[in-house]
N, C-alpha and C positions, 0 to 999 in steps of 0.2 A: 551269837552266844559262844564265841568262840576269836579266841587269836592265836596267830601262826607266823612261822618265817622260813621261807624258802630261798633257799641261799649255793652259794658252790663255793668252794675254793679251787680255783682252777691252775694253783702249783701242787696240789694233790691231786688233780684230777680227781674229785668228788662231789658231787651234789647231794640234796638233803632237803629234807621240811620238818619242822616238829613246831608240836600244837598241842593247848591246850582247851577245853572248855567244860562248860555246864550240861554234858552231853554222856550219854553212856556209848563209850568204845569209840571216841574220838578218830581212833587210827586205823578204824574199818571206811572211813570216809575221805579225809581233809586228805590225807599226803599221801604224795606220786614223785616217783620219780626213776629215771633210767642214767644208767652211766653211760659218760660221752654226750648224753643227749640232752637232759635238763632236769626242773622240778618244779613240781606242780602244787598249789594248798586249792582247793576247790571245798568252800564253807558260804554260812549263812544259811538259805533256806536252798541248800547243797545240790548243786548237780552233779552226780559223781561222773558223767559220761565227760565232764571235765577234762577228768584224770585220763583218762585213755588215748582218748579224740585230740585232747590237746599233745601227750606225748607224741602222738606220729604226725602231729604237724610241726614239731618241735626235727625229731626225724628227719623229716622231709626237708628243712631247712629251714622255717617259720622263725623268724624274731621273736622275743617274747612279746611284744608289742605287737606282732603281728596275730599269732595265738588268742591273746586276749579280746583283740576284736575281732574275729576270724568266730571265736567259740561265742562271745554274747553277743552277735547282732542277729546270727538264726535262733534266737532261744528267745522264745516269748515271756519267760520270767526272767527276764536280764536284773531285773528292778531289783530284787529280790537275791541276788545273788552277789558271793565275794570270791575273789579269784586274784591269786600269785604266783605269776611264772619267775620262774630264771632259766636263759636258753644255754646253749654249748661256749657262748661267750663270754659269758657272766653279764650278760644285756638282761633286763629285768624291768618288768608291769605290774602293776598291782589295779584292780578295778572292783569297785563299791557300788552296788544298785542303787538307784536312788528310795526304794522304798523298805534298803537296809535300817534294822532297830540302834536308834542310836546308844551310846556312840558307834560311829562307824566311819571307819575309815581307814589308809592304808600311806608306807610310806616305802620307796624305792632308793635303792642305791646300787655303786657296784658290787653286784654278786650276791644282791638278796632285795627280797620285795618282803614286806612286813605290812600287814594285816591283819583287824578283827572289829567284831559289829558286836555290839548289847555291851559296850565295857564301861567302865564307869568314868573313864574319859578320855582324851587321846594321850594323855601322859604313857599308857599301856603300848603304844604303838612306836613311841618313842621309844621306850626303855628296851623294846625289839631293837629298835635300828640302831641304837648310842651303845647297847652291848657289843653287838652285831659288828660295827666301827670300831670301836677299843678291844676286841681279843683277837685281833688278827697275828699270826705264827703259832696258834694253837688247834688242834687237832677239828675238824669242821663237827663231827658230835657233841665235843665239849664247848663248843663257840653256840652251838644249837640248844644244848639244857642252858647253858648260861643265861640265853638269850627270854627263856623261857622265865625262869626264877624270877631275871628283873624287872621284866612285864608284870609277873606275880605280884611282886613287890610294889610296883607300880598302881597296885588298884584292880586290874585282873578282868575275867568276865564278874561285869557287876551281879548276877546269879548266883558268885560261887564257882567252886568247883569240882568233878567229876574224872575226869580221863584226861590224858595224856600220850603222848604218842611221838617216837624220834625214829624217822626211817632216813638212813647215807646210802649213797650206793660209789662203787668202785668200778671198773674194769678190771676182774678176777680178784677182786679184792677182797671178797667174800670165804666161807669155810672152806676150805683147803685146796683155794684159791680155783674153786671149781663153782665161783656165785659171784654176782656184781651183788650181792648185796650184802655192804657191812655190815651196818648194826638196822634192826628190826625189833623195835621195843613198843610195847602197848600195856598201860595202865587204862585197866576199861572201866574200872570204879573203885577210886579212893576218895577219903578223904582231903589226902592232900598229892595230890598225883604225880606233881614237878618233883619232890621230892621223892617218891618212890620211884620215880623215871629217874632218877639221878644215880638210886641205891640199884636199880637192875639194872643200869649203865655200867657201876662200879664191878656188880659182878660178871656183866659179859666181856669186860677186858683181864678180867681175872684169868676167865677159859680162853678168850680170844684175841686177848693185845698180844702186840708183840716187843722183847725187849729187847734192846740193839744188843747187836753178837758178840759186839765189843764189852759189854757188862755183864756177857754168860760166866760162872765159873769151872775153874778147870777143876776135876775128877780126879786130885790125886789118891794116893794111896788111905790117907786117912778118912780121907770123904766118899770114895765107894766103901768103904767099910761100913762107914754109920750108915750108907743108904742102902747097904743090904740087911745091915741090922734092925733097921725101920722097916725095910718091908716083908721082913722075917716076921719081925712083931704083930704084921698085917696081914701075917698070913699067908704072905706071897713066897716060896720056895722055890729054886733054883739060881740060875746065873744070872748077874747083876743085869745086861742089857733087856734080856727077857722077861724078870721082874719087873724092873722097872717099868717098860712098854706097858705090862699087863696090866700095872697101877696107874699109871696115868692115862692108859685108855678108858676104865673105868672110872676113872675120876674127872673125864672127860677135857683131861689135859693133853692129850695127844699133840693138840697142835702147837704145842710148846717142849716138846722134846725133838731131839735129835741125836741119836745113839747117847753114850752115855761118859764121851771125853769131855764134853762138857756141859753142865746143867742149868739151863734160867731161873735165876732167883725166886721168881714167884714159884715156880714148882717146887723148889727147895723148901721154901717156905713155907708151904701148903705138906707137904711130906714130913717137917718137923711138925706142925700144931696135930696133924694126928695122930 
């Protein structure tokens, strides 16, 4: 009841999974993953000790190929179960029980294993891997909702859908650079989920992209003017670097400043609409 794509981009050094299904809280389950090390979808009639067990044989040096039958040949519901690695090399498995609900089935390539069972045909597993293939030099979350959409489009879990779920991980890549973990989003029940994972994707690079240094603007004279003026208007009183901090920590743009010679557009932007 469920499909997913576990993938890396390995000149980012990132790995990733995001999934969708007919499930409440999809991303308390299917996706795993560690930077440096790999990433795991663990679905179907779901063993989650998948996730764990498989990352430190992942760890310890296991292929993804290796992982995959290392974890179902001691598990007496193997039948029953779906599982997609990708390891520290972008090497990648995918494995379907055989007494998964059709459709079910799973497709492999470099840097991502695409899978799902109950969909309404394998077109869905396609439109994983044929996105997955065609958005490469774009950012590995964006290549993951994409991936997600066109499966949707595709025909989807034949149930419908529920939840949705995008977990990347980085080495320090995470909030202020003190977390391997980029982005961590969960839609645990919408109507239309891919799409609301899209819109709180849009908003967590709002607080947490980052925009190249080369397109910060510079601070002069007329523009720390208006942005003391703004955040007078806010409420905020005293000197310009001070104010400043004070409002964008509160606005939980912190990680998009840096004193106040020069400012990132989206903060600017965000500071004029209020």
């Amino acid at each position: 009841m469920t499909y997913s794509i576990a993938a890396c981009d390995l000149e980012r050094r990132q790995w990733g999974v995001a999934t969708q299904s007919k499930f409440l809280a999809v991303g308390s389950v299917v996706p795993w993953a560690e930077a440096e090390v790999g990433a795991i979808a663990t679905q179907a009639y779901a063993n989650p000790r998948y996730g764990p067990d498989g990352l430190a044989l992942l760890r310890a040096g296991a292929t993804a190929e290796d992982v995959v039958a290392r974890l179902t040949e001691g598990d007496e519901g193997r039948a029953h179960r779906q599982l997609g690695v990708v390891d520290d090399h972008g090497g990648s498995a995918s494995y379907t029980g055989d007494e998964c609900l059709d459709w079910a089935g799973g497709l492999t390539g470099p840097c991502y294993a695409a899978q799902g069972n109950i969909l309404v045909s394998a077109e869905t597993v396609h439109a994983l891997a044929e996105a997955f293939e065609g958005s490469t030099g774009r950012p590995l979350a964006e290549r993951l909702i994409a991936c997600l959409a066109a499966a949707q489009a595709a025909g989807g879990d034949r149930r419908g859908q529920q939840s949705a779920a995008l977990l990347v991980v980085e080495r320090d890549g995470g909030y202020a650079g003190l977390s391997d973990v980029l982005v961590d989003l969960r839609v645990d029940d919408h109507p239309a989920p891919v799409a609301e994972l899209e819109r709180l994707y849009g908003a967590h690079q709002a607080i947490f992209g980052q925009t190249p240094r080369d397109e910060w603007i510079a601070v002069d004279t007329n523009l720390a003017a208006e942005l003391q003026e703004r955040l007078a208007a806010l409420g905020y009183e005293g000197g310009l670097a001070d104010t400043f901090t004070r409002w964008a920590s509160t606005e939980n743009l912190e990680e998009r400043i840096d004193g106040v010679d020069h400012v990132d557009p989206v903060v600017l932007e965000e500071l004029r609409r209020r």
